[in-house]
C-alpha positions as CSV (number, residue, x, y, z in Angstrom):
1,X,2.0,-12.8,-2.9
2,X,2.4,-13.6,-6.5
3,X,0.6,-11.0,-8.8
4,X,0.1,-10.7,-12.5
5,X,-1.2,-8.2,-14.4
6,X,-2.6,-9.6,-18.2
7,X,-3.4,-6.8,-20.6
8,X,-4.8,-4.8,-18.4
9,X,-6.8,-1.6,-19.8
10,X,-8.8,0.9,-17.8
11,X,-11.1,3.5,-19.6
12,X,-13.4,5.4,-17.3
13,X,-16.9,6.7,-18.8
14,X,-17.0,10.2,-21.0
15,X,-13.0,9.5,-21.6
16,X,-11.8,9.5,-25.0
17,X,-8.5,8.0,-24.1
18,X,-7.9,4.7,-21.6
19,X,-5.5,5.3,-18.3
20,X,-4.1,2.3,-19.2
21,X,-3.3,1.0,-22.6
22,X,-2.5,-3.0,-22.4
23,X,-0.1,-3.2,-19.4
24,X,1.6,-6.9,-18.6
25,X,3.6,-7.4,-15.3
26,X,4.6,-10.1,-13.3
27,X,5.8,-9.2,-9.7
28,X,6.7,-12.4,-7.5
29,X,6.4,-13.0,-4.2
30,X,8.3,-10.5,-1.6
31,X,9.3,-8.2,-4.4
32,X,10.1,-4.3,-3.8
33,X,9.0,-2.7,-6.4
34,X,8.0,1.6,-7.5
35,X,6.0,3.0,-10.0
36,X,7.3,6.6,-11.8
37,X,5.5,8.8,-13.8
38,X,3.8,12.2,-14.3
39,X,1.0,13.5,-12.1
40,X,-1.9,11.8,-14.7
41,X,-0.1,8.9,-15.9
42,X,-2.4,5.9,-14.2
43,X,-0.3,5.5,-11.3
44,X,-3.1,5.7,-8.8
45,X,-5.4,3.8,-10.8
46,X,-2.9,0.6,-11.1
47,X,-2.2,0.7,-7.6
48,X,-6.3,0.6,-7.2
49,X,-6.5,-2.1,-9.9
50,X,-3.7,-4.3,-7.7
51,X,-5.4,-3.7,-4.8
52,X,-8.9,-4.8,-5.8
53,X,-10.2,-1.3,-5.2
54,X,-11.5,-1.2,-8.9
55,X,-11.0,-3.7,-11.9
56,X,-9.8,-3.2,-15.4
57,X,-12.0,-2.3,-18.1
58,X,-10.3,-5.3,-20.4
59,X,-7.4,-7.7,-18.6
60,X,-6.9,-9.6,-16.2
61,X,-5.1,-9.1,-12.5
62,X,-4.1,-12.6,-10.7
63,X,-3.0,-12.8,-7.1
64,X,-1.4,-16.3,-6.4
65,X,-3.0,-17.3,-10.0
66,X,-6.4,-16.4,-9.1
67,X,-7.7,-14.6,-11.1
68,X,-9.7,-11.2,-9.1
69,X,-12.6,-10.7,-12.2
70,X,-13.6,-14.8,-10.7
71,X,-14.2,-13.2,-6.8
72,X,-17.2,-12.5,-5.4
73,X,-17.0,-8.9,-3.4
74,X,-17.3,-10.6,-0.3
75,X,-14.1,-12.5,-1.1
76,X,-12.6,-9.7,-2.7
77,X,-13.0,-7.7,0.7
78,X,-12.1,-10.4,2.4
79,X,-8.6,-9.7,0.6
80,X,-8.1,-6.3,1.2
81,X,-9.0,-6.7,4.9
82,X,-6.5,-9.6,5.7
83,X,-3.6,-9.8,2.6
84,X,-3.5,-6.3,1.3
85,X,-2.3,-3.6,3.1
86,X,-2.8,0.3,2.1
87,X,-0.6,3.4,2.4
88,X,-1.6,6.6,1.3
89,X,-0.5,10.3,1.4
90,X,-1.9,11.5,4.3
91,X,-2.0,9.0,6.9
92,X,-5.7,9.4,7.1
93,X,-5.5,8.8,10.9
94,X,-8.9,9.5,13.1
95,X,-8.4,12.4,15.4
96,X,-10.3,11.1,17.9
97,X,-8.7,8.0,18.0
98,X,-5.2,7.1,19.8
99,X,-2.4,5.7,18.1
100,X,-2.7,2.2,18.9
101,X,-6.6,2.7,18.9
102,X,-5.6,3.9,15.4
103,X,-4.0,0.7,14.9
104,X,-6.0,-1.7,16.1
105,X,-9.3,-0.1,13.3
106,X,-8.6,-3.2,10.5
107,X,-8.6,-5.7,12.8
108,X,-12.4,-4.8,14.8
109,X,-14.4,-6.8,11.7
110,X,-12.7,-10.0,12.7
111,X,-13.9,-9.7,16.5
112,X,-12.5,-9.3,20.3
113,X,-10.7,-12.5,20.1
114,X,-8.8,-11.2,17.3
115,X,-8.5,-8.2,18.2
116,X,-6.9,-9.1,22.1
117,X,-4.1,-11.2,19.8
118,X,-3.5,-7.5,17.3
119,X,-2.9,-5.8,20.6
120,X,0.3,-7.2,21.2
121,X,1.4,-7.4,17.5
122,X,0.6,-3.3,17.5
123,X,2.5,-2.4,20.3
124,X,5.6,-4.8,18.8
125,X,5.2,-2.8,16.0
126,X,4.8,0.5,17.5
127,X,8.5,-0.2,19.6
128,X,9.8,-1.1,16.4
129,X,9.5,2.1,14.5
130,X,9.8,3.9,17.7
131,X,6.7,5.1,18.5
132,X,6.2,3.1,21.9
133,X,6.1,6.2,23.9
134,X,3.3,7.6,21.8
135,X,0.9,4.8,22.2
136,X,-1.8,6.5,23.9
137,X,-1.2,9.9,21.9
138,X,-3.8,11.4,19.6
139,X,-2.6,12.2,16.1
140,X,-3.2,16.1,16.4
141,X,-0.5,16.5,19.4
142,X,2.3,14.6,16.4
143,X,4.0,15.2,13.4
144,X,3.0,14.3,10.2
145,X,6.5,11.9,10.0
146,X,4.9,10.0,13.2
147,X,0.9,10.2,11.7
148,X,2.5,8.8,8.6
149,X,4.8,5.6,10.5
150,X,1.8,5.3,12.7
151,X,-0.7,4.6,8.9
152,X,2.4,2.3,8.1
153,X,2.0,0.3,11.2
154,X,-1.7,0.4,11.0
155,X,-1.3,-0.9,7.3
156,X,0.8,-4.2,8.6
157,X,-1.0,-4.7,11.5
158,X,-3.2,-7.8,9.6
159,X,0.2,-9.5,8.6
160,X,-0.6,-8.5,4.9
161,X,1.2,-10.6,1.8
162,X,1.2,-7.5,-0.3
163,X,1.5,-3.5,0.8
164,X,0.7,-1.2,-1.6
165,X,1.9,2.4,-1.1
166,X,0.4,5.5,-3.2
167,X,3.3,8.4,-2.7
168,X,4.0,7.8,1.1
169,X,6.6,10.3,1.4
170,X,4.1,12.7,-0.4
171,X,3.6,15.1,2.3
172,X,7.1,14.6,4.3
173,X,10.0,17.0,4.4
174,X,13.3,15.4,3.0
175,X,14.3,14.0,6.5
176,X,11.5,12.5,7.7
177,X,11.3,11.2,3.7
178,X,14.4,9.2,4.5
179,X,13.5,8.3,7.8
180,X,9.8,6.5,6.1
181,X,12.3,5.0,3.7
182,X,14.1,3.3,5.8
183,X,11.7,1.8,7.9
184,X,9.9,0.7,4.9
185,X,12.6,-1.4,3.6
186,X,13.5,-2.6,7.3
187,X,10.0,-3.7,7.8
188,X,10.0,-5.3,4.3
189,X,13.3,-7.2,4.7
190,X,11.2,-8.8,8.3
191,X,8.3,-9.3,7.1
192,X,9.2,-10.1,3.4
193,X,5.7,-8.8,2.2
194,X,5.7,-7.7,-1.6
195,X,6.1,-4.1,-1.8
196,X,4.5,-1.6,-4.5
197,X,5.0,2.1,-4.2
198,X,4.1,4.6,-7.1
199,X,5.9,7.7,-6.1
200,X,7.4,11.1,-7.4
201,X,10.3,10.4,-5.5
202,X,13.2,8.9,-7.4
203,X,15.1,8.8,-4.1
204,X,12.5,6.3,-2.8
205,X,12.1,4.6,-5.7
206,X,16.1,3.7,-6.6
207,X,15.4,1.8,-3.2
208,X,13.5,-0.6,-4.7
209,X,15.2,-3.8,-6.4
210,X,12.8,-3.0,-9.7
211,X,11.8,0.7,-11.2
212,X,9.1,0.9,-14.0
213,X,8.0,4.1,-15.6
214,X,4.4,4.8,-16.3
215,X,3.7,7.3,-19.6
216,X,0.4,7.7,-21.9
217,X,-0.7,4.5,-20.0
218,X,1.8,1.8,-21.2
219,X,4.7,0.9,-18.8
220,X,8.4,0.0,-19.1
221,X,11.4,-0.7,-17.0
222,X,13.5,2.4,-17.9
């Protein structure tokens, strides 16, 4: 997925100062790409904006040309469900759930005949991050690296264009930070989904073929 970001300015209510002040960005199709910057800087909010989560107070966002402001919220739903997909922090799995019940949540709006096709996909991706034998597993008997490449799988299991990740080695300890890393840029190179991460992690982010920095809401590529 193509995106482009035009101007874009974000100013929430009762603020003196805008998030973001004027930010223009072109990111083509299957790049890997991070986001630095302080705790405060807009990172979160620009990986909201790309994902259709919130729009800009002035700009534009495009994905594939289209412009998002033009979308209804139906069809801008319709995005995030089936071309976007979303890693946070905490994996924000359901404890009641299993893992491939986990899985299999984004696909239920689009019915069972969709949903008997995802089962296979989920369980291809669960062998290939090596989490087959925890299949039928509830998230509170596993670690937080396996809840976290269990959210990763969940987040491809649509066949998203675009994956958008918002500090997903956040909570891990160094190892299991390397470990998310590297099945993030394996799963990437199959897939060849465009990949956004704004992280703390400059280990994670060197990873990436492009490295902006966000600071007092402008943006640049060093």
């Amino acid at each position: 997925m193509l995106i482009e970001l035009n101007d874009i300015r974000k100013q929430y209510p009762g603020q003196d100062k805008p998030v973001l002040n004027g930010i223009s960005l072109k990111i083509p199709e299957g790049a890997t790409l991070a986001i630095v910057g302080p705790s405060g800087s807009g990172k979160s909010t620009l990986l909201n904006l790309l994902g259709t989560l919130d729009q800009p107070t002035a700009g534009e966002v495009l994905m594939d040309k289209t412009p998002t402001s033009r979308l209804t919220s139906e069809e801008l739903s319709h995005i995030r469900n089936r071309k976007v997909g979303f890693i946070f922090q905490t994996h924000l799995l359901l404890p009641q759930l299993t893992v491939l019940e986990n899985v299999l949540l984004p696909v239920l709006p689009q019915g069972k005949t969709k949903q008997k096709q995802a089962m296979d996909t989920a369980k291809k991706l669960l062998n290939s991050v090596r989490l087959s034998d925890k299949i039928n597993s509830f998230p509170g008997k596993m670690s937080v690296g396996e809840c976290q490449r269990v959210a990763v799988v969940r987040s491809l299991i649509n066949g998203p264009e675009l994956l958008l990740a918002d500090e997903p080695t956040g909570s891990l300890d160094q190892e299991s930070a390397e470990k998310l890393g590297d099945m993030l840029m394996d799963l990437q190179k199959q897939f060849s989904f465009t990949l956004i991460t704004v992280t703390h992690s400059r280990a994670l982010a060197r990873r990436m073929e492009t490295m902006y920095t966000l600071v007092n809401g402008k943006i640049s590529d060093h």
